[in-house]
N, C-alpha and C positions, 0 to 999 in steps of 0.2 A: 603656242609658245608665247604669241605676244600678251597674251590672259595669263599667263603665269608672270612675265615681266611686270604687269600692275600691280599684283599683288605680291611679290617675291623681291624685283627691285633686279639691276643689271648682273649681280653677282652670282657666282656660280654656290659659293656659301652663304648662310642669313649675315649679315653686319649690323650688330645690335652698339650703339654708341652708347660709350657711358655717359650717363646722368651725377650731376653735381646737385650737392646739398647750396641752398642760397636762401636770404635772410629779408626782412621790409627794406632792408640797404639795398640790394641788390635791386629792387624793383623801383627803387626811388632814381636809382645810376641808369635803368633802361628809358624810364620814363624822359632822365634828362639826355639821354640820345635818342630818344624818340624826337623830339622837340628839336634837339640841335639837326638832327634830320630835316624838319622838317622847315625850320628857318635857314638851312644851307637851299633848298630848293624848294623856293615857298611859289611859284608858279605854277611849277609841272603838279606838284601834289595837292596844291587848292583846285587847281580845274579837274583833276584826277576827282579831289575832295565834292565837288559841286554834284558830279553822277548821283551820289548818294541822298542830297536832300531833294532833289529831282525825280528820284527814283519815290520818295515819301511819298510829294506831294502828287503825285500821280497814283499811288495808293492809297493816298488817302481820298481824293478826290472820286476814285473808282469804288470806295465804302461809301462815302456820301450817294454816289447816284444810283448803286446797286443796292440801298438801303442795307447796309452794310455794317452798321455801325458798331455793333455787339462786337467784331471786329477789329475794330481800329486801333483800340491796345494792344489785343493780340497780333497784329501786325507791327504795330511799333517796338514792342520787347522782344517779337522774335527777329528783329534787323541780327542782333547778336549771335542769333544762329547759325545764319550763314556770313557773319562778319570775317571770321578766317579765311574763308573762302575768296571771297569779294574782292579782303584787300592783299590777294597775290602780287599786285603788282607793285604794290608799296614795299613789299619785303625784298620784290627786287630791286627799285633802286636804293633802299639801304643796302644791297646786297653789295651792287656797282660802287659806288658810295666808299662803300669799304675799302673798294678793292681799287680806288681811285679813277675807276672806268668814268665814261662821260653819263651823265643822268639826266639830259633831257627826258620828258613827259613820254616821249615813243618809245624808249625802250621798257617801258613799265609790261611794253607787249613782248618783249623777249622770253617772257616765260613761255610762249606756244611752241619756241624751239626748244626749251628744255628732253633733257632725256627723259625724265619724270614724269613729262607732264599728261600721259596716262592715269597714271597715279596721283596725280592731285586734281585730275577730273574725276576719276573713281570716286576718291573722300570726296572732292565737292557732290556728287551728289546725292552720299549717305547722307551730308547735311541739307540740301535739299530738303530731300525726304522727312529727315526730323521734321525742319521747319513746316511741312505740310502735316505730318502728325500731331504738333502743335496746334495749329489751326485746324486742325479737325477736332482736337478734341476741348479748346474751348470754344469750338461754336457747339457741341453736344454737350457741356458745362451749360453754356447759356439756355439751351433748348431745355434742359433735364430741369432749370430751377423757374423758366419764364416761359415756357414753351414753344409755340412758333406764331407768337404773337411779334410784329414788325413795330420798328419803332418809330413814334411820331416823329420826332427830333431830337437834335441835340441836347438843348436844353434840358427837355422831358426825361430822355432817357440816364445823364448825370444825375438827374434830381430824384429818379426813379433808384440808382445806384446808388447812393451818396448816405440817401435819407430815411432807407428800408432796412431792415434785418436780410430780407432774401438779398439785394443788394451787397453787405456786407457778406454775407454768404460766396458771393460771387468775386469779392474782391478775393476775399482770404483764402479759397476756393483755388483762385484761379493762379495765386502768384504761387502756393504753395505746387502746384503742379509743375509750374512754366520754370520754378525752381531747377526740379526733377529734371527737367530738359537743358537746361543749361549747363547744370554740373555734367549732364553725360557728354555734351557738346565740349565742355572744358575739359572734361577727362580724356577725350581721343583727339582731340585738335589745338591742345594750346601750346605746341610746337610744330606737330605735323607736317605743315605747307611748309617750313622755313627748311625742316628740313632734307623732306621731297627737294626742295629748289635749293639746294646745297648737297645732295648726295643724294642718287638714284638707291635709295632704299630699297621700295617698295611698298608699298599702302600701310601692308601688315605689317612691317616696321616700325613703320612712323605711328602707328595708331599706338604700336604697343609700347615705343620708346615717349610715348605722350601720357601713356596712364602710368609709365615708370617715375615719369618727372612729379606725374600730379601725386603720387604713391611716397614720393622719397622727399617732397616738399609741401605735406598738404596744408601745410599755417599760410607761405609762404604764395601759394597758387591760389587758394582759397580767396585771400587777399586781393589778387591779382583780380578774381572776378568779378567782384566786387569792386573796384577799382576803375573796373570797366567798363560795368553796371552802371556805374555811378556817371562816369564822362559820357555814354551813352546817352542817360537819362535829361545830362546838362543838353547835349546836344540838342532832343527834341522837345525839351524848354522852350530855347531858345526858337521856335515855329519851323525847326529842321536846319537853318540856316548854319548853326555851331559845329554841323557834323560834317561842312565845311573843312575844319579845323581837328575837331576831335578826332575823325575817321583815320586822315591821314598822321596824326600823331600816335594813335594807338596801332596803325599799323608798321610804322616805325619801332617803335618801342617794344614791338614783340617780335620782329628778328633780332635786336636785342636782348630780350630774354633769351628766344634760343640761343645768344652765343654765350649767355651765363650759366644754363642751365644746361646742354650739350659739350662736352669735350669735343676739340676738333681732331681730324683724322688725324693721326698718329705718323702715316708714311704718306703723306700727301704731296706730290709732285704740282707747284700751284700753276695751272692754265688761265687763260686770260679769254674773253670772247662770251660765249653765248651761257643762257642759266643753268647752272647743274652742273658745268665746265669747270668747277674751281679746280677741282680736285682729280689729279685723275689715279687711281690704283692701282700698284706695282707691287709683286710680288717678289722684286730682287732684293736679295738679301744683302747688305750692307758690307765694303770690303774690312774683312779684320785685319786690322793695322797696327794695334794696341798691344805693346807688350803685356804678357799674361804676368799678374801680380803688379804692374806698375801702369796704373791707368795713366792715362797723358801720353807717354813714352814711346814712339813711334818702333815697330820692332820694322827691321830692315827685311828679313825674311819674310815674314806675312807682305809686307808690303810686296816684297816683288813677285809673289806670288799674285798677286790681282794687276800688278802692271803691265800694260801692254808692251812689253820686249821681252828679249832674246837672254835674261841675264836669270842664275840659277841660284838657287837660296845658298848660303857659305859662301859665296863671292865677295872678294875686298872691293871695300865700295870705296875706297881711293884709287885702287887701282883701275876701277872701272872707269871712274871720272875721269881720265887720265886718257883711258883709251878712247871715251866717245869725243872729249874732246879734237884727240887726234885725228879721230874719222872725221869729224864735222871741218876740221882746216883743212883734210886730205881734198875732200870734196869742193871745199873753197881754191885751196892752191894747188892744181892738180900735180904728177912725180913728174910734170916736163917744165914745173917752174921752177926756177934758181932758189927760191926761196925753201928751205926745208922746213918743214912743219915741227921738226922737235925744236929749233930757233925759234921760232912764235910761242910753244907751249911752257919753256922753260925759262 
């Protein structure tokens, strides 16, 4: 049952959210609340941010000494892989954020209490997985055009890449693949986790409400990846240090897109506290109060059929007011006070 809850999501029917059409404006408005995010709480999310280039340089460090270097690109382009993944905790406190909750640095770990979070450990480790397919299949890229000849050094082996035809082989080779891998990571994950940590979907939800988004905005997402690509790239420019900055802005900016790109629940009752809790889902059906043919117009009888009293549709509702009044003095001025209650009411 709880195997079915990761992939199914808490409901007893599927909840497929509908997906909105959105335009480079749209991405240009997320981007600048990504940012306003991250300069409303620019502590929690730069140390948050620091994991990341810490995480490089210990990867990169571990390709230098395990001669490793064929590598090191492919390690640095596939960060993107599992960046959805990584930056759950950033989506939460945009999430908090939102919702005016407090957004110190610890609660980026409130996602572990999420209902979801089954289900956003499931997808994180299909990306995983990519990321390791990736890396397996350009170090067999590497082997198939250079063999398993090790490389002298740095220098040697950029100047070996740079300056070759098999070289170029391997650049144009390698990004046209690592392509292939990105777009499939963009297509099931570039709402997924936001929404996982906003509605207990289920895996299968989210992946398919994520290839609906990328399906119904491909200029628009397309963009997006590329976009990301790009800040990515600036990041590890700058010797890792930017991704600092970059990391925790891009993942700001993408529980932003999902709230451009996702309609919100429809009957949503809003809870306050732990991730996943915004919303909770009720199946009671709204009291009808609305006279039929004159919307606005309160009808008297619908109404008291959903009110909790004693009073029957076709009852004069002057008259009524009249009597409850009475009870409520009766009660106040009981029949042994001098005072009579129709004296007070008239």
């Amino acid at each position: 049952m709880a195997n079915f809850h990761v992939i199914a999501g808490a409901s007893d029917t599927p909840e497929f959210p509908i997906v909105r059409r959105i335009g480079p404006a749209d991405l240009k408005e997320v981007l600048r609340k990504g940012f306003a995010d991250f300069w409303a709480m620019p502590s929690q999310v730069f140390f948050i941010g620091l994991i990341y280039p810490i995480a490089g340089v210990i990867l990169a460090g571990f390709a230098f000494d395990q001669n490793m270097l064929p590598l090191l690109y492919p390690l640095a382009s596939g960060f993107a892989l599992v960046g959805p993944f990584v930056s759950i905790g950033l989506y939460e406190l945009s999430r908090r954020r939102e919702q005016g909750l407090p957004t110190d640095w610890r609660y980026a770990f409130e996602v572990l209490q999420s209902p979801a979070i089954g289900s956003i450990a499931a997808l994180g480790v299909v990306l995983l997985i990519i990321f390791m397919g990736w890396l397996f299949t350009a170090q067999a890229l590497y082997e198939w055009l250079y063999g398993y000849r090790p490389v002298e050094s740095l220098p040697a082996f950029l100047s070996e890449v740079l300056a070759t035809s098999r070289g170029w082989a391997l650049i144009i080779l390698g990004n046209l693949i690592g392509f292939v891998f990105a777009a499939v990571v963009l297509a099931i994950s570039v709402i997924a986790f936001p929404l996982l940590l906003d509605r207990d979907v289920g895996a299968a939800i989210a992946v398919q409400t994520s290839v609906r988004a990328v399906l119904t905005n491909p200029v628009a997402m397309a963009l997006w990846g590329f976009i990301v690509a790009g800040l990515l790239a600036l990041g590890f420019a700058t010797l890792l240090v930017g991704l600092a900055i970059v990391i925790p802005v891009l993942g700001h900016a993408t529980w932003h897109l999902y709230r451009r790109v996702v309609e919100r629940d429809s009957s949503p009752v809003p809870a306050v506290g732990k991730a996943g809790s915004d919303y909770v889902r009720t199946n009671a059906t709204p009291p009808r109060r609305e006279q039929e043919g004159n919307p606005g117009q309160i009808d008297p009888d619908l109404a008291a059929e959903d009110a909790p009293s004693d009073r029957v549709p076709g009852e004069d509702l002057n008259q009524r007011q009249e009597k409850l009044i009475d009870e409520a003095v009766e009660e106040t001025y009981p029949a042994s006070d001098p005072i009579a209650p129709k004296r007070i009411t008239k």
